[in-house]
N, C-alpha and C positions, 0 to 999 in steps of 0.2 A: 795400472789397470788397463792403459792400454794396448799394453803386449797381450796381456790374459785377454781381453775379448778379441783383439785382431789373431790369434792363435787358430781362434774357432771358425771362424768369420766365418767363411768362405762354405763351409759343412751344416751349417747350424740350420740349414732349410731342405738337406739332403734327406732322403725319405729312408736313408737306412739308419738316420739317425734320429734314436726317439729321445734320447735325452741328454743334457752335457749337465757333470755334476762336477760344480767349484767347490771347495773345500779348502777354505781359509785357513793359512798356518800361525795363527792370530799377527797377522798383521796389524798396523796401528788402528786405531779408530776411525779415523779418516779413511785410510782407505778401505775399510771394512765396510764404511756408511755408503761411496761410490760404487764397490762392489755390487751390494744389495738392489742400489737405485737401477745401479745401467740391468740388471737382471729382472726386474720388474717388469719390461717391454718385451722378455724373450720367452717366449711361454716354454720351452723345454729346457731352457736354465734353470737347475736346481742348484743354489746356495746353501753352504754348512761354515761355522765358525767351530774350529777348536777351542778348548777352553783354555787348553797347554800347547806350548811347542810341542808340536810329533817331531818334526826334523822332516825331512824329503822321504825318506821308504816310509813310516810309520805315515805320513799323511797319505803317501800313496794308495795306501791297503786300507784307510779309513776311507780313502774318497773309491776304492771297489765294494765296498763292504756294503756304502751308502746307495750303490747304482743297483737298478731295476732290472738290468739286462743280466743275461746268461756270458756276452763278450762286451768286454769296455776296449778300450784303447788311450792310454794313460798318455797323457802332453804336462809338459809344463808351461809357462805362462810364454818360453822364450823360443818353443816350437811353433809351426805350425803347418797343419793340416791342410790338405786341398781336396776337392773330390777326385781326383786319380787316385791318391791314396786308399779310398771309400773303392774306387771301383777296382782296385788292383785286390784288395781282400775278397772280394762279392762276387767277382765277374765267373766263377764255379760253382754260385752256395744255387742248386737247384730247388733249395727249398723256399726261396724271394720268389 
């Protein structure tokens, strides 16, 4: 769980982002229960548990399917994101 939240860290109060959706590939109980907890404190973390293994693509497209926005940008827990990233996609969108 620490890779998944340090992944995001850094983006998670960036104002082009409204929401980061975790999508748990049923991982054990445990860490399913810390996942929950540390997202509690993050008000645009949205959490989801599969009921089944999807595998890596099928969880992918369940964790798009579950997002709010029109563009996501898919990580896994061993990525991470920084706001250059954010500004390297935006720095043209004249509609912000």
């Amino acid at each position: 769980t620490d890779l998944l939240f340090a992944s995001f860290a850094q983006v998670m109060d960036e104002i082009y982002v409204d929401e980061i959706v975790i999508v748990d590939d049923c991982s054990s109980e445990k860490v399913w229960e810390e996942i929950k907890e540390r997202a509690k404190t993050m008000p645009k973390v949205k959490v989801f548990r599969n009921s089944i293994n999807l595998d890596c693509y099928k969880n992918k497209r369940r964790a798009v399917e579950l997002a709010n926005n029109e563009w996501v940008i898919l990580l896994d827990s061993d990525n991470v994101i920084d706001p250059t990233y954010l500004y390297h996609i935006f720095k043209n969108n004249t509609r912000l």
